[in-house]
C-alpha positions as CSV (number, residue, x, y, z in Angstrom):
1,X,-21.6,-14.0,9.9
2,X,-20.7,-11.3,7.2
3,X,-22.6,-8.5,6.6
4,X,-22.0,-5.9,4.1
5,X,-20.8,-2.9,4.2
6,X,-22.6,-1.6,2.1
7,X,-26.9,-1.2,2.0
8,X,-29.3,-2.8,-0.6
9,X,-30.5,1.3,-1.4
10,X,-26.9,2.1,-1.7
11,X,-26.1,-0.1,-4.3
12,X,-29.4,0.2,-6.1
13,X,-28.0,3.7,-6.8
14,X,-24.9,3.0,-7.5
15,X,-25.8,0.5,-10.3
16,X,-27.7,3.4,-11.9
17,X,-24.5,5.0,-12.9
18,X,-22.0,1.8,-13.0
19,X,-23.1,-1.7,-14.8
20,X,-22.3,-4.7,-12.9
21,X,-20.1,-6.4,-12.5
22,X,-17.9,-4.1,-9.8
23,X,-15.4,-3.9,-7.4
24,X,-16.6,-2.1,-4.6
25,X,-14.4,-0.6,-1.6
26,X,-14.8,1.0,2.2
27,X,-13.1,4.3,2.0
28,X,-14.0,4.3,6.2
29,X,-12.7,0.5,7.1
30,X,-9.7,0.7,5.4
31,X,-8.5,3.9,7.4
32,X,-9.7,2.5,10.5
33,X,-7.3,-0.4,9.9
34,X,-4.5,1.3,9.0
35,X,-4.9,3.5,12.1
36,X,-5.4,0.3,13.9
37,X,-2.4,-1.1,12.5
38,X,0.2,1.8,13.0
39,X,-1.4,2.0,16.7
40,X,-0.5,-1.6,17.3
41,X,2.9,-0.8,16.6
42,X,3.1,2.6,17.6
43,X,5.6,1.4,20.2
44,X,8.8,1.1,17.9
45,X,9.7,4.0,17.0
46,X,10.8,3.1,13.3
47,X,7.7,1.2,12.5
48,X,6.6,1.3,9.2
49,X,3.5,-0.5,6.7
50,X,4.7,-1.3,3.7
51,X,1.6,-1.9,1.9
52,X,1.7,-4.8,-0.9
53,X,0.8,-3.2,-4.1
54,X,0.0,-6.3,-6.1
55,X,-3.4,-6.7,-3.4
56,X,-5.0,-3.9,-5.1
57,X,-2.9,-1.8,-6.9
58,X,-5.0,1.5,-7.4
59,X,-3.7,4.8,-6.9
60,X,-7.1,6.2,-5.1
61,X,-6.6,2.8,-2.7
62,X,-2.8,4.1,-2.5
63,X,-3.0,7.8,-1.6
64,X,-5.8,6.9,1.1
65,X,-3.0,4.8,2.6
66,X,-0.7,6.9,2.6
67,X,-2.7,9.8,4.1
68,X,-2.5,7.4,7.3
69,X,1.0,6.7,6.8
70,X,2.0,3.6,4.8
71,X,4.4,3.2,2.5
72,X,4.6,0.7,-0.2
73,X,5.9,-3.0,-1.1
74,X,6.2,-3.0,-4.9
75,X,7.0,-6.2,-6.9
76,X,7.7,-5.1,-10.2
77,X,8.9,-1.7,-12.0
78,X,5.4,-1.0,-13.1
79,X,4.0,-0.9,-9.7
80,X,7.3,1.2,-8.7
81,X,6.3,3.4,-11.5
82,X,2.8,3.3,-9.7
83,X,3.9,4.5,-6.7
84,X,6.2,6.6,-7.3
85,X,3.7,8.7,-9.1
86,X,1.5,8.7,-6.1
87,X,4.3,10.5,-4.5
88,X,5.5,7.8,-2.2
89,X,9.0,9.3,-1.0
90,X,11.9,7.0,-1.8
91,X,11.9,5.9,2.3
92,X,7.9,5.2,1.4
93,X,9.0,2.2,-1.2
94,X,10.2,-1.4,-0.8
95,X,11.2,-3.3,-3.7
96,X,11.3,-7.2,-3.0
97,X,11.3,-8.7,-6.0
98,X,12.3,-12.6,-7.8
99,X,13.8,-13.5,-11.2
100,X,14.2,-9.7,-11.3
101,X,15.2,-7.8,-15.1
102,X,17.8,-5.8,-14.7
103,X,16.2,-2.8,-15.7
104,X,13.9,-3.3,-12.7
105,X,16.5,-3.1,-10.3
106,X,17.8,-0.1,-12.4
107,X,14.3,1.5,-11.9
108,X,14.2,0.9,-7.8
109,X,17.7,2.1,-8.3
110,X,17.0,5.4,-9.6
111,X,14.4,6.4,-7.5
112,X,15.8,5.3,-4.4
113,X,13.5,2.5,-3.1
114,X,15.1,0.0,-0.5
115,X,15.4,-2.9,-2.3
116,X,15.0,-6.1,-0.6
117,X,16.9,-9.1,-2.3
118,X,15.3,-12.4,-3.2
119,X,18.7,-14.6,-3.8
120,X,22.0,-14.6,-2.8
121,X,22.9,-14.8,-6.6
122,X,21.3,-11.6,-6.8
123,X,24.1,-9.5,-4.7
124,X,26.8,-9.9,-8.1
125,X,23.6,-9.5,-10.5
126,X,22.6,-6.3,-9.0
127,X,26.5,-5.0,-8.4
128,X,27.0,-5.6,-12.1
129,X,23.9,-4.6,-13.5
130,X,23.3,-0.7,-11.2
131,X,25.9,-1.4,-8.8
132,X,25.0,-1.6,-5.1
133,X,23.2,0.9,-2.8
134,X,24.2,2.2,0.8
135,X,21.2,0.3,2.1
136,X,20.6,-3.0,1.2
137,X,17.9,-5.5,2.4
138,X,18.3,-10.0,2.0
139,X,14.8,-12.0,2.3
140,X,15.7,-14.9,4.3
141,X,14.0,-18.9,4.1
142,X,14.8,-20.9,7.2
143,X,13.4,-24.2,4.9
144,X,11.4,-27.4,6.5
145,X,8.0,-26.7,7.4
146,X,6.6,-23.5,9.9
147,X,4.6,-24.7,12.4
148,X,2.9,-22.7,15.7
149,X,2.6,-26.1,17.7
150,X,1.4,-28.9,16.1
151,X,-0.3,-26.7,13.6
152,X,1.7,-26.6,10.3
153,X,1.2,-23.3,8.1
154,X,3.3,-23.9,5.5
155,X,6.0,-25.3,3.8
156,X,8.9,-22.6,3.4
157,X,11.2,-25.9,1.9
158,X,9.1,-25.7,-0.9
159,X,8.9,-21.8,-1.8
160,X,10.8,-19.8,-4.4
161,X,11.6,-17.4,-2.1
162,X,14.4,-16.4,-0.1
163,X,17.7,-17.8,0.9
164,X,19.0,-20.1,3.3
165,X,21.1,-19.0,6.5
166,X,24.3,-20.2,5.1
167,X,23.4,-17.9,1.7
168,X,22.3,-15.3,4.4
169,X,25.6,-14.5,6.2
170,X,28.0,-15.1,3.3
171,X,25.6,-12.0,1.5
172,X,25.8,-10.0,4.8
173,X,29.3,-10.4,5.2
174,X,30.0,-9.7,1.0
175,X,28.1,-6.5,1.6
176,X,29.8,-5.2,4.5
177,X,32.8,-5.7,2.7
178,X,31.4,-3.6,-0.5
179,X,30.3,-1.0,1.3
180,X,27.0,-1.1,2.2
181,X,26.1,0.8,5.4
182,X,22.4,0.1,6.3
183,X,21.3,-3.7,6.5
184,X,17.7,-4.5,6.6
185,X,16.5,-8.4,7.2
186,X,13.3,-10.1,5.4
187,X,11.4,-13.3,6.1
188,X,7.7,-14.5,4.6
189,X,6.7,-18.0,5.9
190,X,3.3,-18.4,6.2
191,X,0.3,-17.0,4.0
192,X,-3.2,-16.0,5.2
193,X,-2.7,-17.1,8.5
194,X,-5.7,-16.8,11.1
195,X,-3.8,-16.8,14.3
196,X,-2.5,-14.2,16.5
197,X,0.5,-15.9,17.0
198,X,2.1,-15.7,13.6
199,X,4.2,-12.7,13.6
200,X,4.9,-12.8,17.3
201,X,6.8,-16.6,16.5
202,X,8.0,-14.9,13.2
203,X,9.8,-11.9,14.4
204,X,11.6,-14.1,17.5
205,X,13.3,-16.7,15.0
206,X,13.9,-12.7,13.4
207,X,15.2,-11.2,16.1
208,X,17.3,-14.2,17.5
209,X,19.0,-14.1,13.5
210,X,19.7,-10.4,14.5
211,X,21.7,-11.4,17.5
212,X,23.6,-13.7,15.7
213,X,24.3,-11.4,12.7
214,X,25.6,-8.5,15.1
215,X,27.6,-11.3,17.5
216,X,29.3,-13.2,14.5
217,X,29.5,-10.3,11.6
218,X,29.4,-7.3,13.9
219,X,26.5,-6.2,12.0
220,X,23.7,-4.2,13.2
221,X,20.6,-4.4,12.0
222,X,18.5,-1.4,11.1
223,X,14.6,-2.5,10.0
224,X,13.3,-6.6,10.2
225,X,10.7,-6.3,7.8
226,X,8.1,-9.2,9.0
227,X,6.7,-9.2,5.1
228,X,3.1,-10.0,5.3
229,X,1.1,-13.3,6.1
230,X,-1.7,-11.9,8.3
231,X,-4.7,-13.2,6.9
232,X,-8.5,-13.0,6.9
233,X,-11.4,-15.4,7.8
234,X,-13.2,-16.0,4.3
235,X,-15.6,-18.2,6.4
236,X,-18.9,-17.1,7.7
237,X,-17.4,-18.0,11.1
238,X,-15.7,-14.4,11.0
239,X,-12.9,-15.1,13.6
240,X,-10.5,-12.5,12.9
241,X,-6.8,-11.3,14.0
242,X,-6.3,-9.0,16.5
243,X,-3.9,-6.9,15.6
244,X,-3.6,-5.2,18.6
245,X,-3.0,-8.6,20.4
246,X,-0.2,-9.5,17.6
247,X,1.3,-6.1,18.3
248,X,2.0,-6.6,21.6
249,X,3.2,-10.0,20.9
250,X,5.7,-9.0,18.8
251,X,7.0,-6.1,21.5
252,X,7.0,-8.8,24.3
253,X,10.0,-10.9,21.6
254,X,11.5,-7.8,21.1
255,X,12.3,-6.2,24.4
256,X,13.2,-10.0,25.5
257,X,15.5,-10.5,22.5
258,X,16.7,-7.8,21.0
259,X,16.6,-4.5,23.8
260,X,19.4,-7.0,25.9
261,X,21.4,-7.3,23.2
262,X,21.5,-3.4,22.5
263,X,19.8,-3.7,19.4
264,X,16.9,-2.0,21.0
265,X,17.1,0.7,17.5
266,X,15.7,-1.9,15.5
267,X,12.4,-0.5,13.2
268,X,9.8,-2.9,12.7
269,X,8.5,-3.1,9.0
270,X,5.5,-4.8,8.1
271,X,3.8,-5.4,4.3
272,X,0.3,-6.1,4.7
273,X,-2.0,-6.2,1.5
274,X,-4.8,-8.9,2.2
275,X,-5.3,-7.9,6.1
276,X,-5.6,-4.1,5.5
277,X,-7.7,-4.7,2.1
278,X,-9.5,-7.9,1.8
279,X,-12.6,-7.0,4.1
280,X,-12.8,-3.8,2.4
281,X,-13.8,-4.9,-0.8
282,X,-17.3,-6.4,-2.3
283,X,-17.4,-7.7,-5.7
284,X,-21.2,-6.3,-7.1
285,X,-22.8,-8.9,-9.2
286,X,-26.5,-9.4,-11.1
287,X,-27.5,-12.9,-11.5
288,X,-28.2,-13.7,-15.2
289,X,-29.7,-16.9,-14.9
290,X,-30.9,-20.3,-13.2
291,X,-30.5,-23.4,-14.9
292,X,-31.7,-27.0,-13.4
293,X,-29.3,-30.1,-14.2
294,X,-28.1,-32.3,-11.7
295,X,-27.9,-29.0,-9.4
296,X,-29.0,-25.5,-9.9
297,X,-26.8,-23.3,-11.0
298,X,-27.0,-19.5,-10.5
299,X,-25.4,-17.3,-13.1
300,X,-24.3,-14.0,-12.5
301,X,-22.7,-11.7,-14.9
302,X,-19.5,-11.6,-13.4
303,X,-16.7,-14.8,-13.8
304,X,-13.2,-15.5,-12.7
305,X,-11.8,-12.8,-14.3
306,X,-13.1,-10.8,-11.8
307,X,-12.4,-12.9,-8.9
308,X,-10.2,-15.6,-9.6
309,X,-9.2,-17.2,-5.9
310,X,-12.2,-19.4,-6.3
311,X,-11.3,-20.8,-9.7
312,X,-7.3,-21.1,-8.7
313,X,-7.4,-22.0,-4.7
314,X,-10.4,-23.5,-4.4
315,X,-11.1,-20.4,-1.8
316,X,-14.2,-19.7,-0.1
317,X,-15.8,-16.4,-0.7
318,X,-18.9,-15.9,1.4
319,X,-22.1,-14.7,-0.7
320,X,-24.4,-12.1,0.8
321,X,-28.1,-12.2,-1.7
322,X,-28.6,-8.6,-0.7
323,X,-32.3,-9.1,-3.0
324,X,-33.7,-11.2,-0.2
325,X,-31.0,-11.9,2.8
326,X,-33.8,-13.5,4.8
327,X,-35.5,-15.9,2.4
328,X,-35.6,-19.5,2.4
329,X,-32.5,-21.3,1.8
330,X,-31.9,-23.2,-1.1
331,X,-28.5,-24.9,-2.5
332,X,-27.0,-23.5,-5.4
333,X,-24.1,-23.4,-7.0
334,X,-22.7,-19.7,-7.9
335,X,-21.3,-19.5,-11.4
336,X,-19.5,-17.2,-14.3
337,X,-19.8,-17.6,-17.9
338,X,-15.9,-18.8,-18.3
339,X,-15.3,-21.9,-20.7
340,X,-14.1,-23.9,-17.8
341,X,-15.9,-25.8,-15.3
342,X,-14.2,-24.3,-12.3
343,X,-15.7,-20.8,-13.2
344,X,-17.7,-21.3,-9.8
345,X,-17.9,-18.5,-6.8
346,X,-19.9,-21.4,-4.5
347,X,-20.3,-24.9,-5.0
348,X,-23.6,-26.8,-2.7
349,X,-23.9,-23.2,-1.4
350,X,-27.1,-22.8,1.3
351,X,-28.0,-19.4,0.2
352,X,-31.4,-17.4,0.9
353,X,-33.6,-17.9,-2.6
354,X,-32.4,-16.5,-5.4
355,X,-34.1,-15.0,-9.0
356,X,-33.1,-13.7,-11.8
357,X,-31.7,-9.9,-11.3
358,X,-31.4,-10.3,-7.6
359,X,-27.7,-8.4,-6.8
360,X,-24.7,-10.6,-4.9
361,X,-22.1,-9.4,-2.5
362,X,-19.2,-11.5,-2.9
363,X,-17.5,-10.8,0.3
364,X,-13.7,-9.8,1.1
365,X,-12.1,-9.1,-2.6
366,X,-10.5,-6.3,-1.3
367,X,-7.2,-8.2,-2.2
368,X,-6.3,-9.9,-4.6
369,X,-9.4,-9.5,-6.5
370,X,-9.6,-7.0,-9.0
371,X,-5.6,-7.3,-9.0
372,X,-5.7,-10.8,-10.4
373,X,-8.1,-10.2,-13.4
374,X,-7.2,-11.4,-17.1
375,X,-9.1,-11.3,-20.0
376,X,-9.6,-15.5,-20.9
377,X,-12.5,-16.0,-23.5
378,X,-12.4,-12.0,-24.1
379,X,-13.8,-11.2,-20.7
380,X,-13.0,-7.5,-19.7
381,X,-12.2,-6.8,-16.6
382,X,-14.7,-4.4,-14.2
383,X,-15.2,-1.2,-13.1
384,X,-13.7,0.1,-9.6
385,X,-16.0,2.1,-7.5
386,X,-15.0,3.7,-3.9
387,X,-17.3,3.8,-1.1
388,X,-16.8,7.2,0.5
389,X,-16.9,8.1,3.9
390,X,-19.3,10.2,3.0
391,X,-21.5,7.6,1.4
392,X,-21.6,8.8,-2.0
393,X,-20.0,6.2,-4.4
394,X,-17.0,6.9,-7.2
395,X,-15.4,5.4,-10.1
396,X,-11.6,4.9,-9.4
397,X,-11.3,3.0,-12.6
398,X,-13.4,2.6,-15.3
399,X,-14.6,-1.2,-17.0
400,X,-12.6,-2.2,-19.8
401,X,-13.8,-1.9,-23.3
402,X,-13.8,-4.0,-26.2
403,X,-11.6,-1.3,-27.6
404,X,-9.3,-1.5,-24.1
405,X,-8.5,-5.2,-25.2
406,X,-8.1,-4.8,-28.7
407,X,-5.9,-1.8,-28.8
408,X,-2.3,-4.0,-28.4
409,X,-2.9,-5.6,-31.8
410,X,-1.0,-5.0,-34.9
411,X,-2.7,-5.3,-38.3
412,X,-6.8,-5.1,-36.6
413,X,-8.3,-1.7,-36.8
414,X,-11.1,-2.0,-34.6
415,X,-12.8,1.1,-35.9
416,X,-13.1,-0.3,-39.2
């Protein structure tokens, strides 16, 4: 089962001082995975986490990470700018990017991030548009489907991202031939995966690629950037990765594959945002109301614009009633206050008996939650609170205002 992180007393106290609805993190578990993390890896000398920005891009989130040592994987020039204001070092930033604007790339250019590129077609576009770097990085899609036995986890043939093998070594071999010095290699097939086995079968279709690059291009390597793809369990069944376990894994592929074929140098790179956030986070929320229809509905004051993976995936977010976690059950469905019928944190939900004003934990937003906010039927988007390891609570960003969502408009003085 999930239990909180956090205790009934402490967030009676902290709703004193912050109105729900709010994001709520672990300052403590999310340095105890990143430790665990870079200790599963601690055998390659090179390794590096990349952490994804767009999970939950916060700069109080970021400098904890990189007080244990992660750098960053940005998407976009305004989490570059993000970052890069933390004071990530240029060797701290990844840029891996799609259907990029040039003055994106001119961005990642200028402050010296390795950037990671999406499409062949990209190679000209980026030559013509900043001109090309000493170290240069392709993101690689094998197509068909990836599957760990008879389990299929997704369908890279059908994603946006990446190029195929073909596009692969023609880029290599176009880049070697302009110059570039350092070669990195990128792959993401699979997302929110809930096996040990993932990134183990990933970086040995990786490393055998490496082989073949260094054999038929006489290029070396430097980083295999394993992107992300480690998951969580939403469920109440709680049967998480082992990231120690996946660690070794991947070592056991790489001194099979790649120490034999003197390519032993290689740095491992990983770009974890869910695994090393999403358990971390709580979304804090005050039911509203019940209503009795054809089912009862609970309504709380927070919606899909604070948590929209329910609404868009259809995801499973398990519900802690931290007002009465022992009470009878009774089955409910969870909702916001969104125009739209799939506003709904739990549908047929057995959850302990609820009233009005009892406080919900909506488990593991630590990703993608806050991050994914929007403002549909003039819904502002919440508060941001970190859970110190000292146990005292503290606003890393403020709720939006009415004045927040206003102040883009031309011609409407709000003040008036």
């Amino acid at each position: 089962m999930k239990i909180p992180f956090v205790t009934r007393e402490q967030v009676d106290f902290m709703t004193k001082q912050f109105p729900t609805p709010f994001h709520l993190y672990d300052e403590k578990g999310i340095r105890e995975t990143a430790r665990a993390v870079n200790a599963a890896f601690s055998w390659n000398e090179g390794f590096k986490e990349y952490f994804a920005v767009k999970a939950t891009p916060n700069p109080t989130i970021l400098k904890i990470l990189k007080e244990e040592g992660c750098g960053v994987d940005c998407a976009t020039d305004v989490e570059l700018l993000m970052s890069h204001k933390v004071g990530f070092s240029a060797s701290e930033i990844s840029f891996t990017s799609n259907d990029t604007r040039p003055e994106e790339f001119a961005y990642a250019r200028e402050i010296g991030a390795t950037i990671n590129l999406d499409a062949y077609e990209d190679i000209a576009f980026l030559e013509e548009t900043c001109g090309l770097p000493d170290k240069l990085s392709l993101r690689f899609n094998p197509g068909g489907v990836f599957a760990l036995g008879t389990d299929i986890m997704d369908h890279p043939e059908e994603s946006k991202f990446g190029m195929t093998k073909e596009q692969l070594f023609k880029g290599y071999r176009e880049l070697k031939q302009k110059g570039v010095q350092s070669f990195g290699l990128h792959a993401f097939l699979a997302s929110n995966t809930v096996t040990n086995a993932y990134y183990p079968t990933l970086a040995a279709q990786l490393f055998e690629l490496a082989v073949e690059l260094k054999e038929q291009l006489d290029i070396s390597l430097d980083f295999i950037n394993l992107s992300g793809g480690i998951g969580v369990d939403y469920t109440p069944d709680n049967q998480q990765n082992d990231i120690t376990v996946i660690g070794q894994g991947v070592r056991e592929n790489f001194d099979k594959i790649l120490v034999p074929n003197g390519l032993g140098h290689i740095s491992i790179y990983t770009e974890l945002g869910r695994y090393m956030l999403a358990p971390h986070g709580h979304l804090i929320t005050k039911v509203l109301h019940r209503k009795e229809t054809y089912r009862t509905y609970i309504g709380v004051d927070s919606c899909a614009v604070n948590l929209l993976r329910p609404a868009m995936y259809d995801a499973y977010h398990h519900i802690t009633n931290l007002s009465n976690p022992n009470g009878e059950l009774e089955t409910i469905d969870v909702v916001g206050s969104l125009c739209e019928n799939n506003d709904k944190f739990a549908k047929n939900r057995a959850l302990p008996k609820i009233k009005i004003g009892d406080i919900l934990v909506i488990h593991d937003t630590g990703a993608h939650g806050f991050s994914m906010g929007y403002n549909y039927n003039g819904r502002l988007r919440s508060a941001e609170i970190l859970l110190q390891e000292d146990g005292t609570a503290r606003l890393i960003r403020r709720a939006e205002t009415a004045q927040d969502y206003f102040s883009t408009l031309y011609g409407f003085d709000f003040d008036k």
